[in-house]
N, C-alpha and C positions, 0 to 999 in steps of 0.2 A: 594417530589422531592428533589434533590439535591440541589437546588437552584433557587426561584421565585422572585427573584431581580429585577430590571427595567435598572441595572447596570452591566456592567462586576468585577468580583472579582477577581483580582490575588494576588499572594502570601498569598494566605489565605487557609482556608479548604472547602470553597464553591466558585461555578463558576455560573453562568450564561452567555453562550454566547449567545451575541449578532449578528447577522449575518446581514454585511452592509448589505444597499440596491441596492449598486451596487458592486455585487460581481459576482466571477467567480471562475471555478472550474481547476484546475491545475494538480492535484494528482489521479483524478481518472475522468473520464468520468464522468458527474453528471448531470442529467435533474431537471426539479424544477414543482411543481403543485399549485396551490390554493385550498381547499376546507377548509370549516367549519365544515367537520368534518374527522377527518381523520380516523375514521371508515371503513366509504363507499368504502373507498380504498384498504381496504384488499378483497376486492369479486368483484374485477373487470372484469364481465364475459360478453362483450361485443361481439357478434355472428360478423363471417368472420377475428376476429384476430388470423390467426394461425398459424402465425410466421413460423417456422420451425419441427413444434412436428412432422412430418414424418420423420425427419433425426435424429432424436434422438437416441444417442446409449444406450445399456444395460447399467443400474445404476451399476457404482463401488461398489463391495462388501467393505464395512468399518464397524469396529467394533465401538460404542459407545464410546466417551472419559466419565466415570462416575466419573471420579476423583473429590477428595475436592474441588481443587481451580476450576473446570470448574462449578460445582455444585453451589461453592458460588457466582460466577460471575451472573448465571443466575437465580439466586434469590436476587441480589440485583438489575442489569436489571427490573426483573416483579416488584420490590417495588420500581422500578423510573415510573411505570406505563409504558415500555417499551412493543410493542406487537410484538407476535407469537416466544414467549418462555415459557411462563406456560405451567402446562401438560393439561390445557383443548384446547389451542388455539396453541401448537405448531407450527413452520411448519419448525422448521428446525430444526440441530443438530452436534453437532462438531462431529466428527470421525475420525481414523484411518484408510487410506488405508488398504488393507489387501494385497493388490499386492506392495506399493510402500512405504508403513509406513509413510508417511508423512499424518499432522495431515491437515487437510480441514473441509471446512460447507457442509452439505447435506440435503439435501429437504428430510423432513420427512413425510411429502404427494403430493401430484400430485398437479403443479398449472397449468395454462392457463397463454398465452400468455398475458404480461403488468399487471401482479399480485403482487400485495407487499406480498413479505415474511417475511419482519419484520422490525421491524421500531424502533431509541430510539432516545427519545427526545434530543434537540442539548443541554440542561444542562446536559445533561449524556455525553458531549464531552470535551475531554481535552483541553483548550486552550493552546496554547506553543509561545504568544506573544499576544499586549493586540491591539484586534479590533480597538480602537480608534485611535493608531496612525499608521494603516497600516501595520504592521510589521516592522515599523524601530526599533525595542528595539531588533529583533531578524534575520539581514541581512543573515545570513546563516544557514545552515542543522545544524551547530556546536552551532551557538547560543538557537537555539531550545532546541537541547541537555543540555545545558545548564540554561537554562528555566525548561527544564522539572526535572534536578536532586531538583531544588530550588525550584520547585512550589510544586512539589509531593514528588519524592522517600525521600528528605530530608528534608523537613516537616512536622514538628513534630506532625500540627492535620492534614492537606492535606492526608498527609502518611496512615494515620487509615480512612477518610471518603472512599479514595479510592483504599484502601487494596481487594477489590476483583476483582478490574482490576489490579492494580500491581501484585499481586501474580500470575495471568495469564500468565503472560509475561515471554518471553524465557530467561534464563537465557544463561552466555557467553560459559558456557560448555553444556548444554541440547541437545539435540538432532534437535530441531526448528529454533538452530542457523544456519543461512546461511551468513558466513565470505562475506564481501565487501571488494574488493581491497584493500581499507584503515590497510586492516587486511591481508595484502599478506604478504611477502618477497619482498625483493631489485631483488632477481633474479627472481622470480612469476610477478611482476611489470614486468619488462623488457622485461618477455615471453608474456605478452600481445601485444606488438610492437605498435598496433594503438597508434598514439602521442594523440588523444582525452581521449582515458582513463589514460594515463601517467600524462597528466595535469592535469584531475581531481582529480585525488587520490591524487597529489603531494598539490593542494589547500586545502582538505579536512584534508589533516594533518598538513598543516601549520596555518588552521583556528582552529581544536583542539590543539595545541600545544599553540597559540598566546592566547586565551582563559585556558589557564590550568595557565600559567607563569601570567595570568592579574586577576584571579580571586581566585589562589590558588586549584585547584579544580587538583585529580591525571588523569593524562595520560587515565590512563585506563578505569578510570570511568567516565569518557565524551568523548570516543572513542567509548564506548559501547554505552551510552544515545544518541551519534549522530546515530549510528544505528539505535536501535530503531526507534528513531524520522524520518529516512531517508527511512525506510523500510515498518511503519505500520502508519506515519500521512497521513492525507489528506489536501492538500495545497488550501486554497480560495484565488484568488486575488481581492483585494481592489481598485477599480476605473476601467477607462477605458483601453484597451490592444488591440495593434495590433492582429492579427495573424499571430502569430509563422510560420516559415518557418520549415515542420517538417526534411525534409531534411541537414539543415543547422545549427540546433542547435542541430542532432540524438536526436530527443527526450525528452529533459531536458527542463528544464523549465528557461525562462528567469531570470536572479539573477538579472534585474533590475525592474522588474515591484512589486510593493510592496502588500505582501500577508502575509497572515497567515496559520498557520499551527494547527491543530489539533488531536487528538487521540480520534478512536470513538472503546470504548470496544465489544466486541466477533465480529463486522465486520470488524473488521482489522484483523479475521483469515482466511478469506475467499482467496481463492487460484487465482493466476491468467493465463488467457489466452488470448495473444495476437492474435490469430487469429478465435478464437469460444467462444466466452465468451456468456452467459444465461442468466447472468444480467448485472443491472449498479446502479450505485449506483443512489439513486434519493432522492430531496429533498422537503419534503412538507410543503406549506406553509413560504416559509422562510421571509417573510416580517413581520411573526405573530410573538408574543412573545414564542409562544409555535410552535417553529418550530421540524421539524423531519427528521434525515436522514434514510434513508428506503435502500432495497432491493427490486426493481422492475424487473422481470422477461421480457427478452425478446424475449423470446419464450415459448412453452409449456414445462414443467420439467416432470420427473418421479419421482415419490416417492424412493427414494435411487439416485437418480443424485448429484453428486458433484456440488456445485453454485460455480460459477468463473464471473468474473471481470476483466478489464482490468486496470492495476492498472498505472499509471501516467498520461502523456497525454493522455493516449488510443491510441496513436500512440508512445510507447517506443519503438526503438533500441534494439537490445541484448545488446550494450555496454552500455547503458542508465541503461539497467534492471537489469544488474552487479552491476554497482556502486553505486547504490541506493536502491534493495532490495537483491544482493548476489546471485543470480541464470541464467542462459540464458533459453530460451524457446528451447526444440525441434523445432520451425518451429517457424518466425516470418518474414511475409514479408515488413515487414517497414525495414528490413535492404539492400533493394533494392533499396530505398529512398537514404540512407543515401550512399551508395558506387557511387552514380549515382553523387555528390557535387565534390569530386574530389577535395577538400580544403586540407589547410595545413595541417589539423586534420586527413584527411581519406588517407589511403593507396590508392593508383592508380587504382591500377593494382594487378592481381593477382603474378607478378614477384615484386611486390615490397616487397612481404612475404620473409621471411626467407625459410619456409617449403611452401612446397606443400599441397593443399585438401588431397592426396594420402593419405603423410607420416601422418599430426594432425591426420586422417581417423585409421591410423595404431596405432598410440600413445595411441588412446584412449581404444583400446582392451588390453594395460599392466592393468593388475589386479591390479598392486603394484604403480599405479599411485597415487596420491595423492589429496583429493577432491579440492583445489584450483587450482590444474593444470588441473584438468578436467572439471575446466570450464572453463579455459583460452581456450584448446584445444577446447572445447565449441562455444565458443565464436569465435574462429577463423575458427572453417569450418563453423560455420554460415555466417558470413562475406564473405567468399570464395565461398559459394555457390552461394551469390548474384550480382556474377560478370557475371554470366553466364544466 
């Protein structure tokens, strides 16, 4: 294993995290189990759970990802003792759409409802701030970023134990990139009009810029590591927490409740879905030293089905889902939630737009549109549809 410590290790080339014992999950929907052996858990075939497998649509055709870096990732996963990635015990597999080319995980056999598809131990997780004091060493998406350039990409043994999850990773020109606001234009900014996403963006570059000028670290390479860190961690909170009003914050997660962040390699490629998601992420055993975060299915899957996840609170916003992982959903009805508050942040009224449903409707058929205006324009008939 990567690391059998009784300790958290940071700035070093090994980790063991630690996962308090009163934690909470922020970044991704997450349930939690007990068992002694975490075996038992992969063949969970309990008769009358059968979820939804009659609504199940035809498995998306996708081509295999066999590339180097996907290959090396998942042979150094099975030598962290990582399961259902070997070729005898598979059950999943990165792929290629064939209809939409974006890269997702796929059920590489048939599972039943509340079934782990695969699980890796929480030392196989990136910490990006250190458990013990809550996350204050890392108050924001930028300080992460900046954690993660120092602990990993720029350390010098860190860098080499975990070269086949870095190498994974989307690079700023690759195809896998999906631009966050933070990465618009002044006028892309301004065509978003909601003041909620206006604000955000404008914090999230005054927090990488105030960290570039206090640290020496360039612009762009802690603009990109906040990405990352904003797009594919998963956030724990540390101690006790009201509940969120999801209305009231669209989404996002409190910046005062003190959490931490981490990175867990090939399940942060899993795609997401705000309104039919399959799985969620689940954790087993976390009070053990050998804890695991897993892929528990929540319903029956087909062998070729895309696994999807609802990736932040589980109730994100389209403006939440932009500025944190660069994309809006087709269809998300939490932005019903969010136009119903009626606060400083949210537009009124469908006249308090510039444009009409109509015209964004019409904008979005120019060919020669541009991927960040297409999801502003995104973004905004989403919104507009949920006034109605």
């Amino acid at each position: 294993m990567v690391s059998t410590t009784t300790t958290a290790l940071f700035f070093s080339s090994t980790l063991c995290l630690i996962l308090p014992n009163n934690y909470n999950v922020l970044s991704f929907p997450l349930s939690s189990s007990q068992s002694s052996n975490p075996k038992k858990l992969l063949t969970n075939k309990k008769k009358g759970a059968q979820g939804f497998g009659k609504k199940t649509s035809d498995p998306i055709l996708h081509t295999v990802d066999t590339s180097q870096t996907i290959t090396d990732l998942i042979k150094f996963l099975t030598s962290q003792n990582a399961k259902g990635f070997s070729r005898e015990e598979r059950g999943c597999e990165i792929g290629i759409s064939d209809e939409s080319g974006m890269r997702g995980v796929y059920a590489s056999k048939s599972f039943k409802n509340n079934e782990i598809i695969c699980q890796i131990p929480s030392d196989c997780a990136l910490a990006l701030s250190n458990p013990d004091l809550g996350g204050v060493d890392a108050p924001t998406v930028a300080h992460c970023g900046r954690n993660f350039l120092d602990m990993y990409t720029n350390h010098p043994t860190a860098s080499k134990t975990w070269a086949p999850y870095l190498n994974s990773l989307p690079s700023l020109d690759s195809a896998h990139f999906d631009a966050t606001p933070d990465f618009f234009t002044d006028e892309e900014i301004e065509a978003m009009e909601l003041p909620w996403s206006k604000k955000q963006v404008e914090q999230r570059l005054v927090d990488i810029a105030e960290l570039c000028a206090k640290d020496d670290i360039s612009f762009e390479d802690l603009q990109f590591a906040t990405w990352l860190v904003s797009s594919r961690a998963l956030e724990i909170s540390v101690g006790e927490q009201e509940d969120s009003d999801v209305a009231s914050d669209l989404g996002a997660s409190d910046g005062n409740v003190k959490s931490i962040r981490v990175m867990l390699p090939f399940l942060d490629m899993i795609n997401h879905s705000s309104d039919n998601a399959n799985c969620e992420m689940h954790l087993i055993d976390p009070e053990k030293d050998e804890a695991w975060f897993a892929i528990r299915t929540k319903r029956p899957i087909k062998k070729g089905k895309q696994i999807t996840i609802s990736y932040g609170t589980g109730v994100e916003t389209s403006p939440a889902l932009l500025h944190n992982y660069g994309f809006v959903p087709s269809g998300n009805r939490f932005d019903k939630l969010m136009v119903k508050t009626k606060g400083d942040d949210v537009i009124d009224s469908l006249e308090g737009w510039t444009t009409s449903l109509e015209e964004d409707e019409s904008l979005l058929k120019n060919p020669d549109l541009s991927g960040n205006m297409k999801k502003i324009l995104q973004m905004r008939r989403q919104l507009k549809l949920s006034y109605t």
